[in-house]
C-alpha positions as CSV (number, residue, x, y, z in Angstrom):
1,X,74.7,104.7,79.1
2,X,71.7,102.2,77.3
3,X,69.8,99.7,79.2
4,X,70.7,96.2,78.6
5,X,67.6,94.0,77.7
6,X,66.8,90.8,78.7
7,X,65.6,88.0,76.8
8,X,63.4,86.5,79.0
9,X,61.9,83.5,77.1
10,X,65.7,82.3,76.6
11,X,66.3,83.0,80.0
12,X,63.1,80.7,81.1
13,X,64.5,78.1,78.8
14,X,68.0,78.4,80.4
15,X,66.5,77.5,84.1
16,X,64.4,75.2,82.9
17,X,67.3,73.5,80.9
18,X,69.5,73.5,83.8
19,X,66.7,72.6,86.4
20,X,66.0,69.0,84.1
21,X,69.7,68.4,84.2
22,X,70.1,68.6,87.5
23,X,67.2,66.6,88.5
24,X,67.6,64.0,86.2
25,X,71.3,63.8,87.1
26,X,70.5,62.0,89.9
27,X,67.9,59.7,89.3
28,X,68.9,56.0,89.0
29,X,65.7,53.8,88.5
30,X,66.2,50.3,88.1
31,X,62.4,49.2,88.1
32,X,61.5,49.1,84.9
33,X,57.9,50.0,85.2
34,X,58.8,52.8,87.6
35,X,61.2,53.9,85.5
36,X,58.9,53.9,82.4
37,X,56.6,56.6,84.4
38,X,58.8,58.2,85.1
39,X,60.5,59.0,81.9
40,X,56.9,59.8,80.6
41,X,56.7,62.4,83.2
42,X,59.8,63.6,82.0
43,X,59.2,63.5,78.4
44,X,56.7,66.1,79.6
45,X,58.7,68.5,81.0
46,X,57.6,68.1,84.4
47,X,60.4,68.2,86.9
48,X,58.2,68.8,89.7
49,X,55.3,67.7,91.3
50,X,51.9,69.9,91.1
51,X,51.6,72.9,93.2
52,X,50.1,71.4,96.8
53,X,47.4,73.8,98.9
54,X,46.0,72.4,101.8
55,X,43.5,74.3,104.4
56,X,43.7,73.7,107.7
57,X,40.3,73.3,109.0
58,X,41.0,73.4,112.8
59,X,41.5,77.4,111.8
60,X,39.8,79.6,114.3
61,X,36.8,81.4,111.9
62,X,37.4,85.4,113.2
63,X,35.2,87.1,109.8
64,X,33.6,86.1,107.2
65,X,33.7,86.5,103.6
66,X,31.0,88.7,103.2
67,X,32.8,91.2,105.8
68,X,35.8,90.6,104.2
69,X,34.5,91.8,101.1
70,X,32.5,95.2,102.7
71,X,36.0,95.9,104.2
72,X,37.2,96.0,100.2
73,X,39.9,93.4,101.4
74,X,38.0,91.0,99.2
75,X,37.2,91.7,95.7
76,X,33.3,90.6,95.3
C-alpha cells in the first residue's frame, strides 16, 4: 500500500476559493462608496478582518518575565 500525497498549495487555494465565494455570496451593498471599499478589499484577497489581540490589563500580575524566563518557560 503507497501513501497518497497531498498537494497542499492547491489545497490552500481550494479553501481560499471556496471561503471568497461564500463570503461574497452574501454581500449586497447598495452604497456606492461602501461598496467601492469594499470591493478593493476584496480585490485583495482579504475575506477577513486582521487578526485582533487585546490584553486585559485588570490581569492579576503573579511573576514576572524575568522569572518566567529563569524557569526556561520563556525563551530570553
Amino acid at each position: 500500500m503507497t501513501a497518497k500525497s497531498m498537494d497542499v498549495f492547491s489545497l490552500r487555494d481550494a479553501v481560499i476559493g471556496e471561503y471568497k465565494t461564500f463570503a461574497t455570496s452574501f454581500t449586497t451593498i447598495r452604497a456606492e462608496d461602501i461598496r467601492q471599499q469594499v470591493d478593493a478589499i476584496y480585490a485583495q484577497d482579504r475575506y477577513w478582518p486582521e487578526p485582533l489581540i487585546q490584553i486585559n490589563p485588570q490581569y492579576r500580575r503573579s511573576t514576572t518575565v524575568e522569572k518566567q524566563v529563569a524557569a526556561g518557560v520563556l525563551d530570553p
